[in-house]
N, CA, C and O atoms as CSV, one atom per row, in Angstrom:
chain,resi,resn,atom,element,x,y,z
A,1,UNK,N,N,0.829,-1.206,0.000
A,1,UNK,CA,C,0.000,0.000,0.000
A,1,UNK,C,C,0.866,1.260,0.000
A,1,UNK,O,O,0.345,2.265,-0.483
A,2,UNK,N,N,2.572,1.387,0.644
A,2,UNK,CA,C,2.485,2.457,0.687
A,2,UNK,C,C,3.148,2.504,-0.733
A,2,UNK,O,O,3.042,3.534,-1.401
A,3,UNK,N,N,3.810,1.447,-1.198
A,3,UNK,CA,C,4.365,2.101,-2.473
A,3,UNK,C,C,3.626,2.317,-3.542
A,3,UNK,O,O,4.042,2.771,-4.608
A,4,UNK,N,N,1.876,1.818,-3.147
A,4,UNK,CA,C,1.258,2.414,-4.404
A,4,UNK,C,C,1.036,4.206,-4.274
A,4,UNK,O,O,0.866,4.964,-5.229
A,5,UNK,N,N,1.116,4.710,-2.352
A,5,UNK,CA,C,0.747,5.464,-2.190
A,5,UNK,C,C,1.959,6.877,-2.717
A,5,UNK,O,O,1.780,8.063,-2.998
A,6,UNK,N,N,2.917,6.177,-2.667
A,6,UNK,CA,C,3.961,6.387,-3.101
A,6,UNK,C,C,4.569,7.028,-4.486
A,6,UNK,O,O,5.264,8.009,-4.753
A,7,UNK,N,N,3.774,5.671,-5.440
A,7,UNK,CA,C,3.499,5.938,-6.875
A,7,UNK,C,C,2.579,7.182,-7.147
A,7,UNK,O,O,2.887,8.115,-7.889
A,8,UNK,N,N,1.573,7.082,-6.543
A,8,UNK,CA,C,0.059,7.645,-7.223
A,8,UNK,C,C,0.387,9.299,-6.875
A,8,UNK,O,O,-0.045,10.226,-7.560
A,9,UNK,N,N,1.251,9.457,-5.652
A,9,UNK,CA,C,1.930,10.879,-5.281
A,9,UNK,C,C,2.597,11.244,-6.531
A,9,UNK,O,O,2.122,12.065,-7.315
A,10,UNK,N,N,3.960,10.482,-6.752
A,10,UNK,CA,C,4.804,10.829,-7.619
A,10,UNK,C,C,3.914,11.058,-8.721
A,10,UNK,O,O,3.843,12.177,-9.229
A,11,UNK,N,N,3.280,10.163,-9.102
A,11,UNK,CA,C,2.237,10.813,-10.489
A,11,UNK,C,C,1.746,11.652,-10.367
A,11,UNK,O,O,1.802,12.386,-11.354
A,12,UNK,N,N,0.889,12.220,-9.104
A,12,UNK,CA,C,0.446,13.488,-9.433
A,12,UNK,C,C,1.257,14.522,-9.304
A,12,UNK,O,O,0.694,15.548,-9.685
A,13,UNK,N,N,2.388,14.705,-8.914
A,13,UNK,CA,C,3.300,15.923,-8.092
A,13,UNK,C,C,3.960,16.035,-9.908
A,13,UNK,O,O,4.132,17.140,-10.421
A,14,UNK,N,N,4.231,14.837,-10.608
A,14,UNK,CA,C,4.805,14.954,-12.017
A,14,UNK,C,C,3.612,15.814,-12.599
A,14,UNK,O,O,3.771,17.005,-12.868
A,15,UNK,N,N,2.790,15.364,-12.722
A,15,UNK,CA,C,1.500,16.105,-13.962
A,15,UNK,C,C,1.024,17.388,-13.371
A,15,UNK,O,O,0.691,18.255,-14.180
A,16,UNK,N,N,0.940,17.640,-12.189
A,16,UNK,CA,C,0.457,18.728,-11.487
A,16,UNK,C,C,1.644,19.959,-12.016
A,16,UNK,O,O,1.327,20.990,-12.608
A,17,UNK,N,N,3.184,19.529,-11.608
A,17,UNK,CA,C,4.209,20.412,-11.929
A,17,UNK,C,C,4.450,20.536,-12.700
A,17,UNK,O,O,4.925,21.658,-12.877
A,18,UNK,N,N,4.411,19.674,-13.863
A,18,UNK,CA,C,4.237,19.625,-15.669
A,18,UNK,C,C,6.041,19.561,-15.781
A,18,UNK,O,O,6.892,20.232,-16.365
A,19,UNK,N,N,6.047,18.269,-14.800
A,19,UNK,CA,C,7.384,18.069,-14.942
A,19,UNK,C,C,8.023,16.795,-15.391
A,19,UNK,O,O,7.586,15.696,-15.049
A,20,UNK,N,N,9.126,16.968,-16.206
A,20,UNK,CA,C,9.341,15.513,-16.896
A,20,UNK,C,C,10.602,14.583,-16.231
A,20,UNK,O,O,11.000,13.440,-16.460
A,21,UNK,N,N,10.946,15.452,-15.469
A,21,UNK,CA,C,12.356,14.649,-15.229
A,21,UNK,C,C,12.561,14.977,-13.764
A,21,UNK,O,O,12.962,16.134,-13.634
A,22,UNK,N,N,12.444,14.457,-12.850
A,22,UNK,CA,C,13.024,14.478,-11.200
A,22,UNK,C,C,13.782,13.486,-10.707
A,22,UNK,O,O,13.901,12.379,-11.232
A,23,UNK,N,N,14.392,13.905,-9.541
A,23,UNK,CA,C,15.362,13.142,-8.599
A,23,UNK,C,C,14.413,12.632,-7.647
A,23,UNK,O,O,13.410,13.254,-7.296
A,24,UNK,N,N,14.809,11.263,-7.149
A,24,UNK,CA,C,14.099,10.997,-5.222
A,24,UNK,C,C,13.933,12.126,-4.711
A,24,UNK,O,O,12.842,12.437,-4.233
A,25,UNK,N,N,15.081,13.033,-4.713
A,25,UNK,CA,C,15.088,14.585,-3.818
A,25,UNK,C,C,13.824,15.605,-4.260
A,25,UNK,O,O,12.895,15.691,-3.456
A,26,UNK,N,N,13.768,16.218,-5.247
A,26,UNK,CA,C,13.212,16.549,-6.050
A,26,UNK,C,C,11.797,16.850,-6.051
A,26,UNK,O,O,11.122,17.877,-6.117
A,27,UNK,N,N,11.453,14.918,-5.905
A,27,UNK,CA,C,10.188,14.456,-5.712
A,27,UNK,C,C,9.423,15.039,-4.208
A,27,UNK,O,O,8.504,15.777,-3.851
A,28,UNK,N,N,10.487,14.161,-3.635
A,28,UNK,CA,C,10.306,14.363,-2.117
A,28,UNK,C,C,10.072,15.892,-1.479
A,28,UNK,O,O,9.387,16.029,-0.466
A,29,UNK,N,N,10.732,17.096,-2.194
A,29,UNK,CA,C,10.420,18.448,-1.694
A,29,UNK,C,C,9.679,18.743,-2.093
A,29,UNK,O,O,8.990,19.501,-1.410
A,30,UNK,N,N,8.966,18.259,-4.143
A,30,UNK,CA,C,7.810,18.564,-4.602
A,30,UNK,C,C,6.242,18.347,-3.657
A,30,UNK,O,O,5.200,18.973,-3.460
A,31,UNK,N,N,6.679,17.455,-3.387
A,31,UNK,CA,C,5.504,16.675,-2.654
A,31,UNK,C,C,5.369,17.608,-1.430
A,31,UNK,O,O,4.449,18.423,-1.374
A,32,UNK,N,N,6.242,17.491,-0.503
A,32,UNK,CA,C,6.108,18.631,0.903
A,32,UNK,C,C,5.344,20.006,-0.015
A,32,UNK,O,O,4.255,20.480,0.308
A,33,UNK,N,N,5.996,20.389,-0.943
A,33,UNK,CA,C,5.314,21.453,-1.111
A,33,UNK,C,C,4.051,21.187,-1.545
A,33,UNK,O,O,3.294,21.815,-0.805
A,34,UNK,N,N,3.499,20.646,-2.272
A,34,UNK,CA,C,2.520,20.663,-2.629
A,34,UNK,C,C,1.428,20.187,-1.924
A,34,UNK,O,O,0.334,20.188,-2.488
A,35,UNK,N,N,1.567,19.648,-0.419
A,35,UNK,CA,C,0.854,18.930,0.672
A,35,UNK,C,C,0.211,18.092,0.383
A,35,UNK,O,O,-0.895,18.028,0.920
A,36,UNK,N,N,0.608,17.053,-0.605
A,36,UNK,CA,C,-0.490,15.830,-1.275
A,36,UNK,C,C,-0.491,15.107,0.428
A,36,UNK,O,O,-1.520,14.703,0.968
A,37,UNK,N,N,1.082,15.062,1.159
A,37,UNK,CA,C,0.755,14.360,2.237
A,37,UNK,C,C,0.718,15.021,3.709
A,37,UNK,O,O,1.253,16.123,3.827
A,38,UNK,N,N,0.176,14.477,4.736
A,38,UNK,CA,C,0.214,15.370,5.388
A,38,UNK,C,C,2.096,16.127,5.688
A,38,UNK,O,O,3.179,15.543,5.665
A,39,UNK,N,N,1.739,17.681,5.955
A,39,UNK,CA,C,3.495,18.129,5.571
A,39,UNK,C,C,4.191,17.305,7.224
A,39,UNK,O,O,3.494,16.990,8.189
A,40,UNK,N,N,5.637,17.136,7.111
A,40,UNK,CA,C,5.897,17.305,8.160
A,40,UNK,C,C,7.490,18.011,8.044
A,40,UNK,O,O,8.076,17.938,6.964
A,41,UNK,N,N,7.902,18.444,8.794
A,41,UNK,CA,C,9.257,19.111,9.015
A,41,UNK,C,C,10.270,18.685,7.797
A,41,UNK,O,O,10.599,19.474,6.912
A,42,UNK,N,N,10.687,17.422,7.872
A,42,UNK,CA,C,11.813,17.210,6.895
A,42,UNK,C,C,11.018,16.439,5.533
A,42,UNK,O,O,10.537,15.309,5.456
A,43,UNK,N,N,11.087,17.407,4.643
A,43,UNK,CA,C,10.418,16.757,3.506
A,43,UNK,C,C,11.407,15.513,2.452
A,43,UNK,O,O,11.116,14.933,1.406
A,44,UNK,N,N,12.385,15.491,3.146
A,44,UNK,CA,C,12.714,13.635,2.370
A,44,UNK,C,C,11.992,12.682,2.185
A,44,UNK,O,O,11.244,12.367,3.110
A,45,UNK,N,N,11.975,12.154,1.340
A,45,UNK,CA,C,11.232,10.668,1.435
A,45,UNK,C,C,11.670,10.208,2.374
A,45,UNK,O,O,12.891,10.167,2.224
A,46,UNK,N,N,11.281,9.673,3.645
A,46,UNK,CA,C,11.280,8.263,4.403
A,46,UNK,C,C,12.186,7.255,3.872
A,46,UNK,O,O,12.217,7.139,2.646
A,47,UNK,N,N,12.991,6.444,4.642
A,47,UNK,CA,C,13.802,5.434,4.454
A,47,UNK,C,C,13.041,4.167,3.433
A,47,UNK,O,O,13.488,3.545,2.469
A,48,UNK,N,N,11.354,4.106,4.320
A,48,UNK,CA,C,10.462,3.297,3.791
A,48,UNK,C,C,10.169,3.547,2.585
A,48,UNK,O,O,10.316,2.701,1.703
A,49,UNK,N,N,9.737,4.672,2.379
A,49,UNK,CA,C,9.496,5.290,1.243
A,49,UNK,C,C,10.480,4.993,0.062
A,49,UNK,O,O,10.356,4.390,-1.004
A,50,UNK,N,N,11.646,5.745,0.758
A,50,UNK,CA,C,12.745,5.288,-0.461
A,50,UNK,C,C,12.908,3.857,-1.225
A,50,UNK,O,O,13.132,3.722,-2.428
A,51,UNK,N,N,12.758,2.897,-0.337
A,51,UNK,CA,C,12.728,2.333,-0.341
A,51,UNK,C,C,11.807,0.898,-1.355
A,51,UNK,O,O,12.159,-0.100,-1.984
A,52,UNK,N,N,10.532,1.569,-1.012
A,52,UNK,CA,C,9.318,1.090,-1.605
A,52,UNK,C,C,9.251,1.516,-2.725
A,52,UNK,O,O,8.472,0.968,-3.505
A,53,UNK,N,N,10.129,2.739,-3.198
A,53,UNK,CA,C,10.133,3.343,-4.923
A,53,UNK,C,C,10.843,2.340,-5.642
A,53,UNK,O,O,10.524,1.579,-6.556
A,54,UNK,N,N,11.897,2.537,-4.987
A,54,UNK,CA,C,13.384,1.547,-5.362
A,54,UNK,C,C,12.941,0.419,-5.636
A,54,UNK,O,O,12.595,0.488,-6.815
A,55,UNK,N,N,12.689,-0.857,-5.147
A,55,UNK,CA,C,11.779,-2.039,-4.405
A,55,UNK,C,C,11.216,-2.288,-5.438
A,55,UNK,O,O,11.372,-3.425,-5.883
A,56,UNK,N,N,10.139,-1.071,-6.387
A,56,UNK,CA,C,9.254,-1.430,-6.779
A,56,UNK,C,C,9.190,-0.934,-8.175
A,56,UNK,O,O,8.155,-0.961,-8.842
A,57,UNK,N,N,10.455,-0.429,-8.642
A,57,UNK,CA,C,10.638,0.440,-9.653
A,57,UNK,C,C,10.516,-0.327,-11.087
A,57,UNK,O,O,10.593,0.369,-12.100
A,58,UNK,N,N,10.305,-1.925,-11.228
A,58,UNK,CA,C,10.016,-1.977,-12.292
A,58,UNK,C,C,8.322,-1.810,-12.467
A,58,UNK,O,O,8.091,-2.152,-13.626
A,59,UNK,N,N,7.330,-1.512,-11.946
A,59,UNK,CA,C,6.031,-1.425,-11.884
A,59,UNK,C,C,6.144,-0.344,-12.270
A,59,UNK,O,O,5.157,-0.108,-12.967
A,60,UNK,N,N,7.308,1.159,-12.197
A,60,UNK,CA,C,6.512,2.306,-13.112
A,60,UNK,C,C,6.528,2.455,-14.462
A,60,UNK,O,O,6.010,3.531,-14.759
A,61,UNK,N,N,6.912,1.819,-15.440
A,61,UNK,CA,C,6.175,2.024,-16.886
A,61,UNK,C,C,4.518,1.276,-16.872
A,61,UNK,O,O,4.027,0.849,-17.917
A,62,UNK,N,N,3.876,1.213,-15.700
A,62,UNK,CA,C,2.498,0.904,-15.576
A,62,UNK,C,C,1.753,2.049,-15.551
A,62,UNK,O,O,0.670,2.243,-16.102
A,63,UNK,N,N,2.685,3.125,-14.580
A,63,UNK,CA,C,2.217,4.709,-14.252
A,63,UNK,C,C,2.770,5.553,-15.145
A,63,UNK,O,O,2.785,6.773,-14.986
A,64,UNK,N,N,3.233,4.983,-16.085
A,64,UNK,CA,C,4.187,6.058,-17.198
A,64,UNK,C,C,5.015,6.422,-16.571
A,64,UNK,O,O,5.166,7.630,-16.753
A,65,UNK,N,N,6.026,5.825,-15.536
A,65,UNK,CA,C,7.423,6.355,-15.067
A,65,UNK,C,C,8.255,5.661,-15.898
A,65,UNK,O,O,7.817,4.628,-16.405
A,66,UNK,N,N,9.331,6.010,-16.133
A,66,UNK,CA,C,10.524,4.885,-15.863
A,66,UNK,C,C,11.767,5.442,-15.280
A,66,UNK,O,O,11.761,6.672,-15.341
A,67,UNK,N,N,12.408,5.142,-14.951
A,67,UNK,CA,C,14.138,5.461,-14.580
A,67,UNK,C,C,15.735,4.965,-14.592
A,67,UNK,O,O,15.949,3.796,-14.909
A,68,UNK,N,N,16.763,5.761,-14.279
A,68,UNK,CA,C,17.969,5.490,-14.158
A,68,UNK,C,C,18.638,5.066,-13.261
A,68,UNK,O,O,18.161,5.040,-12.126
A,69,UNK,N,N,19.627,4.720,-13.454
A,69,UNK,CA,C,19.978,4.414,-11.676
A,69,UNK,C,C,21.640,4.748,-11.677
A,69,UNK,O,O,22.445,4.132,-12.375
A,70,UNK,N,N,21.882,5.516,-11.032
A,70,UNK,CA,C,23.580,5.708,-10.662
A,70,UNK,C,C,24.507,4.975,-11.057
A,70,UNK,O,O,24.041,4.007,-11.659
A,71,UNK,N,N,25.843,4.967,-10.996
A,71,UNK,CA,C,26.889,4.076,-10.825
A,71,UNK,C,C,27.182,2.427,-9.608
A,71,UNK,O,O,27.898,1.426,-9.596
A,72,UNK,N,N,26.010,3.114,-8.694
A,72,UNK,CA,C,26.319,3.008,-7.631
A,72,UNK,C,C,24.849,1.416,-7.977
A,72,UNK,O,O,24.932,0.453,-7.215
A,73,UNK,N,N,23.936,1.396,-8.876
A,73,UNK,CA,C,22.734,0.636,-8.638
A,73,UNK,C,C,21.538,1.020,-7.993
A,73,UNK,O,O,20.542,0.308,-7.864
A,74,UNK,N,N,21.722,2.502,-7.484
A,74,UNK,CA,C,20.613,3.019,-7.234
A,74,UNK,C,C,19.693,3.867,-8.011
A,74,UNK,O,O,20.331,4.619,-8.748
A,75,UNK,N,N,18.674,3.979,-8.085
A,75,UNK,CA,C,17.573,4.488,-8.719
A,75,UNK,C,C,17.869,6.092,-8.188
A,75,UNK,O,O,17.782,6.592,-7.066
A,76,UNK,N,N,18.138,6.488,-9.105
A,76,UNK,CA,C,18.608,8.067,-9.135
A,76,UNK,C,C,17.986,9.131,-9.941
A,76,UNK,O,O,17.873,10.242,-9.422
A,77,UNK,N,N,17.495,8.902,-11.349
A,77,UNK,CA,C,15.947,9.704,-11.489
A,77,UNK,C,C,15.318,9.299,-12.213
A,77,UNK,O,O,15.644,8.630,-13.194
A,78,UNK,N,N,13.790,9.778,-11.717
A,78,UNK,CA,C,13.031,9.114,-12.366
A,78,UNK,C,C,12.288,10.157,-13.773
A,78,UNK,O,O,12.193,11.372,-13.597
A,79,UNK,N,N,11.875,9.602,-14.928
A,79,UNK,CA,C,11.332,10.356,-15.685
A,79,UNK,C,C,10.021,9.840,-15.787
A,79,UNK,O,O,9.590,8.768,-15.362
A,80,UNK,N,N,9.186,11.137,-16.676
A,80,UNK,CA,C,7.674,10.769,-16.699
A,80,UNK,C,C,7.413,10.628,-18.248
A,80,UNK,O,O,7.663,11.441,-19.138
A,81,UNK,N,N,6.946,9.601,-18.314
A,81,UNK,CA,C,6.616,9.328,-19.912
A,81,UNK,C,C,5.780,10.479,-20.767
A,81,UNK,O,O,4.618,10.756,-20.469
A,82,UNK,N,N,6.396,11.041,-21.720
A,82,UNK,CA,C,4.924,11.841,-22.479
A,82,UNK,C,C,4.556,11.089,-23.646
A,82,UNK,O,O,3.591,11.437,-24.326
């Protein structure tokens, strides 16, 4: 549940901002700003969170995401399909 809740954020914080290309970071301050969740102090994604993107990242060309991932094997940004 949360990484759909997770997904369905990132989709709207992408189409709402009419944005094609973000970082985890990115996302994560979009979102604080935009209060899809309730706000709280440090607008990072959650460990969980991070986590559950990462985790689950071949399911976003379902939501029209897809992404890259670092040197390192981590999922580092994600883009929004147009």
């Amino acid at each position: 549940m949360l990484y759909q809740n997770a997904c369905q954020e990132f989709y709207k914080a992408l189409r709402n901002g009419n944005v094609k290309r973000m970082s985890l970071g990115e996302y994560a301050r979009r979102r604080h700003a935009l209060h899809i969740r309730k706000p709280r102090k440090n607008p990072e994604l959650t460990k969980d969170e991070r986590l559950a993107l990462i985790s689950q990242a071949r399911f976003f060309p379902k939501l029209g995401l897809t992404y890259e991932k670092n040197e390192f094997g981590e999922v580092d940004r994600v883009y929004y399909i147009r």
